[in-house]
Biopython code that builds the backbone (N, CA, C, O; Angstrom):
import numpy as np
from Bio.PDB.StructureBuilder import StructureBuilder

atoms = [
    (1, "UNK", "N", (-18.259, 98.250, 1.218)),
    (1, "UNK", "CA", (-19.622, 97.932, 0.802)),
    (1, "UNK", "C", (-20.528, 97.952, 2.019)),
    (1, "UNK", "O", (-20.015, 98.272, 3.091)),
    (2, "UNK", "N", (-21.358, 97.756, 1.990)),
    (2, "UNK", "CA", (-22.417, 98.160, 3.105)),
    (2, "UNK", "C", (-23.494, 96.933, 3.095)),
    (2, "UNK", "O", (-23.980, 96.558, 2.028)),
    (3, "UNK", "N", (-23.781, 96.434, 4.123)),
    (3, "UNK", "CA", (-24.612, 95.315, 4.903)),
    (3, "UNK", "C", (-25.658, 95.078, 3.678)),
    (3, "UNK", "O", (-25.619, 94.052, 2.998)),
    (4, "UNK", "N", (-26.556, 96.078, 3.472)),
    (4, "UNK", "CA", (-27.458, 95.734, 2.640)),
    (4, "UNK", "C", (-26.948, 95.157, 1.131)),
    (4, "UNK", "O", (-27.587, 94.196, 0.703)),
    (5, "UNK", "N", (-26.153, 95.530, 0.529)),
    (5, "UNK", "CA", (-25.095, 94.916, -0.915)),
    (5, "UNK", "C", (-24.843, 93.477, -0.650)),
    (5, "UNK", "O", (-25.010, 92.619, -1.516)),
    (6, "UNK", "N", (-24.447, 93.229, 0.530)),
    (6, "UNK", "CA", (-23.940, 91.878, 0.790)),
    (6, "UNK", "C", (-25.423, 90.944, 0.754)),
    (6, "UNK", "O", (-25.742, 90.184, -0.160)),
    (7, "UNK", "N", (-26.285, 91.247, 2.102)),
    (7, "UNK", "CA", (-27.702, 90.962, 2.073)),
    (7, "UNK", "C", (-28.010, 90.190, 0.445)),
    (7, "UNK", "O", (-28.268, 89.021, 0.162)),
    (8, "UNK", "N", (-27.848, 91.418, -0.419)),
    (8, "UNK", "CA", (-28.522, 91.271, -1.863)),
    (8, "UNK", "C", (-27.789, 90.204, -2.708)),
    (8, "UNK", "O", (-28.287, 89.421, -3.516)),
    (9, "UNK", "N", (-26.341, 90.361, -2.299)),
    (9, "UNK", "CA", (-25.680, 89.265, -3.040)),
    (9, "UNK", "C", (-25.698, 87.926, -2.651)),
    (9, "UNK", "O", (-25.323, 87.083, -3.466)),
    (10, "UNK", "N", (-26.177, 87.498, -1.227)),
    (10, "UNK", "CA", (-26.463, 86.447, -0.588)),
    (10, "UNK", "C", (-28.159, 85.932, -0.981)),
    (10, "UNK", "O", (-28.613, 84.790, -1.042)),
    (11, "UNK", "N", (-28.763, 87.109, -1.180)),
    (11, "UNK", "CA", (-30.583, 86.817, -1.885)),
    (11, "UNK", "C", (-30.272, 85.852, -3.378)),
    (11, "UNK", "O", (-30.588, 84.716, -3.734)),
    (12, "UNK", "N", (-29.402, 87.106, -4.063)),
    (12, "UNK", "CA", (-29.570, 86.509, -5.532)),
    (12, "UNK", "C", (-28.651, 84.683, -5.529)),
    (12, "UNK", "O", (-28.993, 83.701, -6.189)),
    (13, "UNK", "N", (-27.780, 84.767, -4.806)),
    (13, "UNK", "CA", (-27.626, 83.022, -4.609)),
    (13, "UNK", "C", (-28.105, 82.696, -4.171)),
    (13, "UNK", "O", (-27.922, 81.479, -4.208)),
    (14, "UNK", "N", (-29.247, 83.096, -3.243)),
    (14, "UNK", "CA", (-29.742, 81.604, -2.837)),
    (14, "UNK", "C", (-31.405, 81.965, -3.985)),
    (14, "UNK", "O", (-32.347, 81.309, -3.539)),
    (15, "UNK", "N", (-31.832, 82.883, -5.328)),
    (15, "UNK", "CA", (-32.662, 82.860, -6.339)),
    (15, "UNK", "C", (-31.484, 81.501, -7.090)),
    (15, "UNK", "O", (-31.772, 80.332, -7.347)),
    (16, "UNK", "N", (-30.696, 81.927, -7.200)),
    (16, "UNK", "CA", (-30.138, 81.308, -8.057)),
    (16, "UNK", "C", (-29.947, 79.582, -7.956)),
    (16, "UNK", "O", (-29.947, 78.783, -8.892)),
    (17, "UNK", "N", (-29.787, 79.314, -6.500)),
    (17, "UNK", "CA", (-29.988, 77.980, -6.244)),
    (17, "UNK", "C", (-31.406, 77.008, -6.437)),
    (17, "UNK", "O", (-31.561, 75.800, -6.255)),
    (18, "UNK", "N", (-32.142, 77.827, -6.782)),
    (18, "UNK", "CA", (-34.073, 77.702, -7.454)),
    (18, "UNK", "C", (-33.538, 77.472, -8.786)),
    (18, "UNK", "O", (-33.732, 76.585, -9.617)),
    (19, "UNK", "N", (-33.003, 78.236, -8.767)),
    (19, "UNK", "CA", (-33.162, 78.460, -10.764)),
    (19, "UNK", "C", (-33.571, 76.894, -11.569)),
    (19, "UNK", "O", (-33.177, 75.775, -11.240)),
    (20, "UNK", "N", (-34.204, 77.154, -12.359)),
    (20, "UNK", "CA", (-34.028, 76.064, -13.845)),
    (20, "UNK", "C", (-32.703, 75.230, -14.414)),
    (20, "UNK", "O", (-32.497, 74.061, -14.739)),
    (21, "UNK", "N", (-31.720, 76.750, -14.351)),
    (21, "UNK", "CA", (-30.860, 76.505, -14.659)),
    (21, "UNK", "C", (-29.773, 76.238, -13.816)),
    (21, "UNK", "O", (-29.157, 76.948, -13.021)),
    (22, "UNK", "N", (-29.621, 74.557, -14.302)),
    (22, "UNK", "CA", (-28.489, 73.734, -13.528)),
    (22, "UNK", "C", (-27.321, 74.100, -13.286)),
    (22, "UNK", "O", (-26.766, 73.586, -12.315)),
    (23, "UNK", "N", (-26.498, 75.236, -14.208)),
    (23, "UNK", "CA", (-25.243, 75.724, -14.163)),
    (23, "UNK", "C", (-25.179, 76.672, -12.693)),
    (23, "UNK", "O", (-24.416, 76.755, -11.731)),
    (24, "UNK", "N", (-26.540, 77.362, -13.171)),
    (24, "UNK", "CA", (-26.698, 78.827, -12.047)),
    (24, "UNK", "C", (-27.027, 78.326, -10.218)),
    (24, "UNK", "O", (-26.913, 79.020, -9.207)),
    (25, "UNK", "N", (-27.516, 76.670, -10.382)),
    (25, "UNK", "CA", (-27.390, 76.364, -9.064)),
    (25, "UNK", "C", (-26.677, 75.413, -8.448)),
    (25, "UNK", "O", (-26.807, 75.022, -7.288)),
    (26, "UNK", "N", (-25.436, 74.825, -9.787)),
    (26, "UNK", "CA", (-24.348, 74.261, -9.463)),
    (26, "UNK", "C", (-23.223, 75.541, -9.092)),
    (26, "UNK", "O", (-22.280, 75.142, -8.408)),
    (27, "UNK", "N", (-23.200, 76.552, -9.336)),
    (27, "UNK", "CA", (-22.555, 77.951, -9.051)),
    (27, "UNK", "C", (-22.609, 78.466, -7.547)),
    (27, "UNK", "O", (-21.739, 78.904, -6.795)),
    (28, "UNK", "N", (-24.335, 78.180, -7.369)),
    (28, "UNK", "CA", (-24.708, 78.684, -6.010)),
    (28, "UNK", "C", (-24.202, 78.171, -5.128)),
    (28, "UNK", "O", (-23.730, 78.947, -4.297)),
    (29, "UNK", "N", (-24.056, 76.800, -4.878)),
    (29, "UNK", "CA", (-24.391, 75.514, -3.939)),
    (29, "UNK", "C", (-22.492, 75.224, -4.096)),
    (29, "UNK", "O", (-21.841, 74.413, -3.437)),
    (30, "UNK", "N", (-22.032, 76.055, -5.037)),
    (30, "UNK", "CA", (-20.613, 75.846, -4.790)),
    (30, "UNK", "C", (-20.147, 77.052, -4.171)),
    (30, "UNK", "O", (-19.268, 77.012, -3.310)),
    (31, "UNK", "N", (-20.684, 78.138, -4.556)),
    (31, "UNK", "CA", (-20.613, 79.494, -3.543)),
    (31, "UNK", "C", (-20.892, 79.424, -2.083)),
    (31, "UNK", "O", (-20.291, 80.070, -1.225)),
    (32, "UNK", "N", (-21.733, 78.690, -1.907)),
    (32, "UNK", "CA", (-22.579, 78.474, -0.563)),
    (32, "UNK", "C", (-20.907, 77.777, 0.524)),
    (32, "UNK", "O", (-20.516, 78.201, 1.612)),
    (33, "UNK", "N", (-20.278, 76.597, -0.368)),
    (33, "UNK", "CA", (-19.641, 75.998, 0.281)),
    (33, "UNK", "C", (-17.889, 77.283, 0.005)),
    (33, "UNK", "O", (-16.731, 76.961, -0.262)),
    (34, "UNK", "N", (-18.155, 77.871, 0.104)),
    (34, "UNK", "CA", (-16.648, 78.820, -0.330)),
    (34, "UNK", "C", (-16.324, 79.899, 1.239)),
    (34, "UNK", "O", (-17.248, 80.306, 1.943)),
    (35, "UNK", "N", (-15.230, 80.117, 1.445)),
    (35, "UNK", "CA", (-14.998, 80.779, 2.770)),
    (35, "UNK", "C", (-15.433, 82.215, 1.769)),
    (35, "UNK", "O", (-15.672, 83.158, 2.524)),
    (36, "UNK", "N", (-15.555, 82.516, 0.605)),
    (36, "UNK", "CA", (-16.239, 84.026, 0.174)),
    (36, "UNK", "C", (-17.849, 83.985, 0.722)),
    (36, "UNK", "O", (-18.415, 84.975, 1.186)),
    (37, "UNK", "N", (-18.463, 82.664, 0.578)),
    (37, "UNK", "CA", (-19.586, 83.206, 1.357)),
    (37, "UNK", "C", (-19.759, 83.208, 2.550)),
    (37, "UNK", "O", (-20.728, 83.876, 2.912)),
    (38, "UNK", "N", (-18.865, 82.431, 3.760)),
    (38, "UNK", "CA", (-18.898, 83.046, 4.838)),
    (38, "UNK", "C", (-18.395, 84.807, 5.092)),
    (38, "UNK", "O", (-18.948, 85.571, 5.882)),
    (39, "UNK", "N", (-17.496, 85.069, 4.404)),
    (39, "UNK", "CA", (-16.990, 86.524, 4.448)),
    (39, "UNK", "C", (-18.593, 87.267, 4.196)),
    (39, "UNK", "O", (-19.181, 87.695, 5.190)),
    (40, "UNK", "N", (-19.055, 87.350, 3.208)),
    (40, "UNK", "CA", (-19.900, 87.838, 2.887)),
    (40, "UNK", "C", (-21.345, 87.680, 3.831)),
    (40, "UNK", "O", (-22.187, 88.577, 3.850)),
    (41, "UNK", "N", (-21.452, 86.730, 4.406)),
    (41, "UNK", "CA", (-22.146, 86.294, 5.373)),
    (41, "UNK", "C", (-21.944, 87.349, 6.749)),
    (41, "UNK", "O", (-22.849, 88.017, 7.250)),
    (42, "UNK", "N", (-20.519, 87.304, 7.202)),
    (42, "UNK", "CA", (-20.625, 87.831, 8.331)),
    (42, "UNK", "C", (-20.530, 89.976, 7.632)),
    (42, "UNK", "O", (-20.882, 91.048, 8.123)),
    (43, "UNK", "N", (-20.170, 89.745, 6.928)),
    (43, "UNK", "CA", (-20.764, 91.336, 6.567)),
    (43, "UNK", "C", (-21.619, 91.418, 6.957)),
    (43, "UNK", "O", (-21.790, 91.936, 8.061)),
    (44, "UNK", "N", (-22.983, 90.725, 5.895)),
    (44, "UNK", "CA", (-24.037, 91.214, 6.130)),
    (44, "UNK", "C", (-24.638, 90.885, 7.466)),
    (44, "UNK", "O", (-25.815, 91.170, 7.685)),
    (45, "UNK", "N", (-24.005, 90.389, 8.232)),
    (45, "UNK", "CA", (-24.555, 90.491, 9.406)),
    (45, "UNK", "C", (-25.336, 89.097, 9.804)),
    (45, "UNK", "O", (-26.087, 89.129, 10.779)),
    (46, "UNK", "N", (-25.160, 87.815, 9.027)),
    (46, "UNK", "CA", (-25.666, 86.645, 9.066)),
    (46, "UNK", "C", (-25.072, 85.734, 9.521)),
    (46, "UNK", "O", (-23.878, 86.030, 9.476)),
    (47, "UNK", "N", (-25.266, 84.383, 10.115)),
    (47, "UNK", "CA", (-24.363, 83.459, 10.355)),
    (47, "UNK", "C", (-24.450, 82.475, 9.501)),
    (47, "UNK", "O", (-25.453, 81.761, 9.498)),
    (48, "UNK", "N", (-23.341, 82.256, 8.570)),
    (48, "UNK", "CA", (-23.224, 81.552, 7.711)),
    (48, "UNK", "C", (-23.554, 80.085, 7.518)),
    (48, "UNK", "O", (-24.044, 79.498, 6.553)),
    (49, "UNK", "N", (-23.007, 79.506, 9.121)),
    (49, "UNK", "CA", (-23.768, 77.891, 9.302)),
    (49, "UNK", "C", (-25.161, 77.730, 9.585)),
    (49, "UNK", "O", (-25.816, 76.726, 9.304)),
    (50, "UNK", "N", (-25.632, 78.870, 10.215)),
    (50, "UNK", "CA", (-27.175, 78.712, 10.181)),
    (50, "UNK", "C", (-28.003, 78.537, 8.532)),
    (50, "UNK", "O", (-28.751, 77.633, 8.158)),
    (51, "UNK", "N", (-27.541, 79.736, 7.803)),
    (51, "UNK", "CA", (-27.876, 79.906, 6.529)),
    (51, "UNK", "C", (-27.102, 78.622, 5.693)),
    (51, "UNK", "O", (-27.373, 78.478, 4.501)),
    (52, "UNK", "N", (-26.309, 77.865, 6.234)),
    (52, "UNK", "CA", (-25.823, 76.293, 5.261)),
    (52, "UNK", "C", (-26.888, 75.820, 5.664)),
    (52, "UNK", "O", (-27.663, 75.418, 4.797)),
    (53, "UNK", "N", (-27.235, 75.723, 6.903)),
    (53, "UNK", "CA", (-28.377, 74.362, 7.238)),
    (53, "UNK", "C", (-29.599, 74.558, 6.826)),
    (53, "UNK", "O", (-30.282, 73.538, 6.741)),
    (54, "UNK", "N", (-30.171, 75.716, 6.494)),
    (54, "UNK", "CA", (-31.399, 76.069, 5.975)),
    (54, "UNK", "C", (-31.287, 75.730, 4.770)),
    (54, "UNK", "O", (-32.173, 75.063, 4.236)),
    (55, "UNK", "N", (-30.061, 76.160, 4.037)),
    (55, "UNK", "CA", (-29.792, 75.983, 2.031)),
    (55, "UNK", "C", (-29.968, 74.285, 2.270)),
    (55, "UNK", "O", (-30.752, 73.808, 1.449)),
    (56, "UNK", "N", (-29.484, 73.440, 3.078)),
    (56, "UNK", "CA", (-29.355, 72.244, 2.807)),
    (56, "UNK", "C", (-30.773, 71.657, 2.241)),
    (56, "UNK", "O", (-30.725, 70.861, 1.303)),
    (57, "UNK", "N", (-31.729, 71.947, 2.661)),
    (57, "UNK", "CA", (-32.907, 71.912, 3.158)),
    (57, "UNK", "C", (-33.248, 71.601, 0.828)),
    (57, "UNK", "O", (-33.774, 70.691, 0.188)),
    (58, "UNK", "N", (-32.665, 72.765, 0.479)),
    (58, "UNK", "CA", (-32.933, 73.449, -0.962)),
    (58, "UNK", "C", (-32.413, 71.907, -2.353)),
    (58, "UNK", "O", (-32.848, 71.643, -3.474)),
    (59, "UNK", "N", (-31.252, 71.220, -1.413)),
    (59, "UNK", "CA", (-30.676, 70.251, -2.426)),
    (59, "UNK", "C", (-31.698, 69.209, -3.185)),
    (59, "UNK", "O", (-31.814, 68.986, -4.390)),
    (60, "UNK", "N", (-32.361, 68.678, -2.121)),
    (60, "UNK", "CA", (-32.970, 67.211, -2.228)),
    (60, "UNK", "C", (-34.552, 68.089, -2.704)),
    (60, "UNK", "O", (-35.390, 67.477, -3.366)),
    (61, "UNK", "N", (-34.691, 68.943, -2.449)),
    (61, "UNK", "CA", (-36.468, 69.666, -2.327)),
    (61, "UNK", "C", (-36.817, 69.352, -4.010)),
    (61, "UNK", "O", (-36.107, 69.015, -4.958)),
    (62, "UNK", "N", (-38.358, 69.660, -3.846)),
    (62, "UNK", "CA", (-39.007, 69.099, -4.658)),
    (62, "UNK", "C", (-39.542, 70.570, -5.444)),
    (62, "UNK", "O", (-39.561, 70.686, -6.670)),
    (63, "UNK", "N", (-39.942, 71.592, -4.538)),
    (63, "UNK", "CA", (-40.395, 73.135, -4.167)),
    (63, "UNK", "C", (-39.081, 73.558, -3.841)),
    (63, "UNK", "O", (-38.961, 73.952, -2.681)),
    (64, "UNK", "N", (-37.785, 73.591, -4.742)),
    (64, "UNK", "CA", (-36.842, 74.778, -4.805)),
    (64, "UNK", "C", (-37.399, 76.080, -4.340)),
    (64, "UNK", "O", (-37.271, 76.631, -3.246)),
    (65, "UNK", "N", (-37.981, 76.414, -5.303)),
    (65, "UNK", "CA", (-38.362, 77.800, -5.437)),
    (65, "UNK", "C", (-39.112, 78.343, -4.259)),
    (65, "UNK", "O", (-38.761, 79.421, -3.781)),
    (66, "UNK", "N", (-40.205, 77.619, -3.714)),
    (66, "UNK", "CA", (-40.636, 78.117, -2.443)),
    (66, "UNK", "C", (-39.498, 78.055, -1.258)),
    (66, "UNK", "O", (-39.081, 79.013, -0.607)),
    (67, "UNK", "N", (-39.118, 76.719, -1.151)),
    (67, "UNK", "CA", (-38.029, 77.073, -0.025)),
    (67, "UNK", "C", (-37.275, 78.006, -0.083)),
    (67, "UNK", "O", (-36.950, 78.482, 1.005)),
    (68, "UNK", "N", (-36.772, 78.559, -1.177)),
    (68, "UNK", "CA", (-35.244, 79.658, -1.438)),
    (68, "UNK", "C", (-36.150, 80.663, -1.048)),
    (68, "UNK", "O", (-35.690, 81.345, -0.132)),
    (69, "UNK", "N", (-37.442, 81.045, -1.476)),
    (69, "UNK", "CA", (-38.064, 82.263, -1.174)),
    (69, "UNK", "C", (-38.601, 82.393, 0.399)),
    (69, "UNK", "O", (-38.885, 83.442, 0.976)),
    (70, "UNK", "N", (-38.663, 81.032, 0.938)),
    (70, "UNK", "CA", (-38.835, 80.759, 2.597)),
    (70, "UNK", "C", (-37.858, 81.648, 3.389)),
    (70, "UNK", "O", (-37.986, 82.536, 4.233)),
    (71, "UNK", "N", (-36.800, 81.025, 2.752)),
    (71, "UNK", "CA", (-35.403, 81.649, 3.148)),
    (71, "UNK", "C", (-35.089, 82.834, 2.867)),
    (71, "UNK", "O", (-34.536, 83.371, 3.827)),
    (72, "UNK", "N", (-35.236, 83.773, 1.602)),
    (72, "UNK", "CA", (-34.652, 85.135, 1.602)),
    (72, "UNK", "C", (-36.186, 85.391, 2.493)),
    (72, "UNK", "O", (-35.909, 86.450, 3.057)),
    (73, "UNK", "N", (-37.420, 85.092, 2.878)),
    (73, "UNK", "CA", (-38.518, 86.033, 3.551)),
    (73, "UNK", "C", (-37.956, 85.845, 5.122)),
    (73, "UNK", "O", (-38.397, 86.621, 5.970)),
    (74, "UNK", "N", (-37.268, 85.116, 5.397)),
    (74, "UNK", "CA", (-36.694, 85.061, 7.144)),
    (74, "UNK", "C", (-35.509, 85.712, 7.094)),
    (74, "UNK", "O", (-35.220, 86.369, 8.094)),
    (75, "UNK", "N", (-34.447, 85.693, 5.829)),
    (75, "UNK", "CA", (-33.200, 86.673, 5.831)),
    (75, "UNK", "C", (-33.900, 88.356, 6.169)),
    (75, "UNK", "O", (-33.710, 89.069, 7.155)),
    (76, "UNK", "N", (-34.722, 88.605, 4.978)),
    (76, "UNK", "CA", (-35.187, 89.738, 5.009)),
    (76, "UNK", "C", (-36.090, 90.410, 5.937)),
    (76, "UNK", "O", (-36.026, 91.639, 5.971)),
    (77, "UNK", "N", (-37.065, 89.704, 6.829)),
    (77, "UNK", "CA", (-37.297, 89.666, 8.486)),
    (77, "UNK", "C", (-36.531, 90.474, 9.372)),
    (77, "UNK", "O", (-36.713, 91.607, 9.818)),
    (78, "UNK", "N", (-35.342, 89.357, 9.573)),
    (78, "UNK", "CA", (-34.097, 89.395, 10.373)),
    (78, "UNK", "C", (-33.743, 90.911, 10.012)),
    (78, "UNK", "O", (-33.834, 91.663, 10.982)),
    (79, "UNK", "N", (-33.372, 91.486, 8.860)),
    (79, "UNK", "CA", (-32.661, 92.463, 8.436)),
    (79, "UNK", "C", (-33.743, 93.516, 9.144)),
    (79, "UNK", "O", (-33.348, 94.207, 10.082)),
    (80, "UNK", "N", (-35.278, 93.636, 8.618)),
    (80, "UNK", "CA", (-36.217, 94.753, 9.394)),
    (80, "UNK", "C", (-36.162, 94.455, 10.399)),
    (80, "UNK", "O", (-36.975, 95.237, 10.891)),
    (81, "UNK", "N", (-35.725, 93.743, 11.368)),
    (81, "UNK", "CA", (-36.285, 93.754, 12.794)),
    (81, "UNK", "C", (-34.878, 94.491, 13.422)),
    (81, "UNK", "O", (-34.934, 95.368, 14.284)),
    (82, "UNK", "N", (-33.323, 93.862, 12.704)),
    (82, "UNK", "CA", (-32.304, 94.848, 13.261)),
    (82, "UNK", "C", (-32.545, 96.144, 12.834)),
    (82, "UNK", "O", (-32.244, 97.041, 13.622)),
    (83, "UNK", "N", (-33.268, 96.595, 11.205)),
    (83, "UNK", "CA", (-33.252, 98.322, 11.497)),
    (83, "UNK", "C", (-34.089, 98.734, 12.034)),
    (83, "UNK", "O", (-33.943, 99.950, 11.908)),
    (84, "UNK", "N", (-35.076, 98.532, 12.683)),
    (84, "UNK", "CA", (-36.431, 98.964, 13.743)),
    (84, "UNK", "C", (-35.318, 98.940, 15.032)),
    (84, "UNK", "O", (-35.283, 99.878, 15.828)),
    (85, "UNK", "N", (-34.518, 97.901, 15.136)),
    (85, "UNK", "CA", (-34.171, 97.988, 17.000)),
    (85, "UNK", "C", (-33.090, 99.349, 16.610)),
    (85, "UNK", "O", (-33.054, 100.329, 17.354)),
    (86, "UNK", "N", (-32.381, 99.273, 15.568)),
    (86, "UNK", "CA", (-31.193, 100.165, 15.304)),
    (86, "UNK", "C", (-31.434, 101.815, 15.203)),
    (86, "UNK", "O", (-30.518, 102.636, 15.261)),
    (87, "UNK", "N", (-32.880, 102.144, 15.036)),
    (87, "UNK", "CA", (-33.459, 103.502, 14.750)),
    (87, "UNK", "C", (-34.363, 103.796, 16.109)),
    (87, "UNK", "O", (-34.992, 104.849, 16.217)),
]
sb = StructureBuilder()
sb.init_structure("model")
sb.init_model(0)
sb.init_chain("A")
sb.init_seg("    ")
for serial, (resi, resn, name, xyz) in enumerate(atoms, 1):
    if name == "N":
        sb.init_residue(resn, " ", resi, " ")
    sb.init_atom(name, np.array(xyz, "f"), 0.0, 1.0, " ", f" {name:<3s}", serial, name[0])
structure = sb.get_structure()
């Protein structure tokens, strides 16, 4: 699989940890804590404890939804600034 797949599957959990729905961010927040999302983490090229301490941020919040979107807009940053240095 390729950096960007992983990227996307790490976006949609941490949409999913916003969600409404309690199942979809009791799922996330149990994904979050799983050695599959560190794997998936260091694919895409992220460090997984940095990205715990930011999600932590998501538990207690009041503004889910803005924080998770705080977070994929600095994941997705990170990602353009390595393909600008990489090209």
């Amino acid at each position: 699989m390729n950096q960007k797949l992983y990227m996307q599957v790490i976006i949609q959990a941490i949409r999913d940890s916003a969600s409404s729905d309690e199942k979809k961010v009791y799922k996330a927040f149990d994904w979050f804590g799983s050695v599959d999302f560190e794997e998936i983490c260091l694919q895409a090229n992220l460090n997984p404890q940095h990205l715990r301490e930011s999600l932590l941020k998501l538990i207690n919040s009041k503004d889910r939804k803005k924080i998770s979107e705080d977070i994929i807009s600095a994941i997705n940053g990170m990602a353009w600034q390595r393909e600008v240095i990489n090209h």
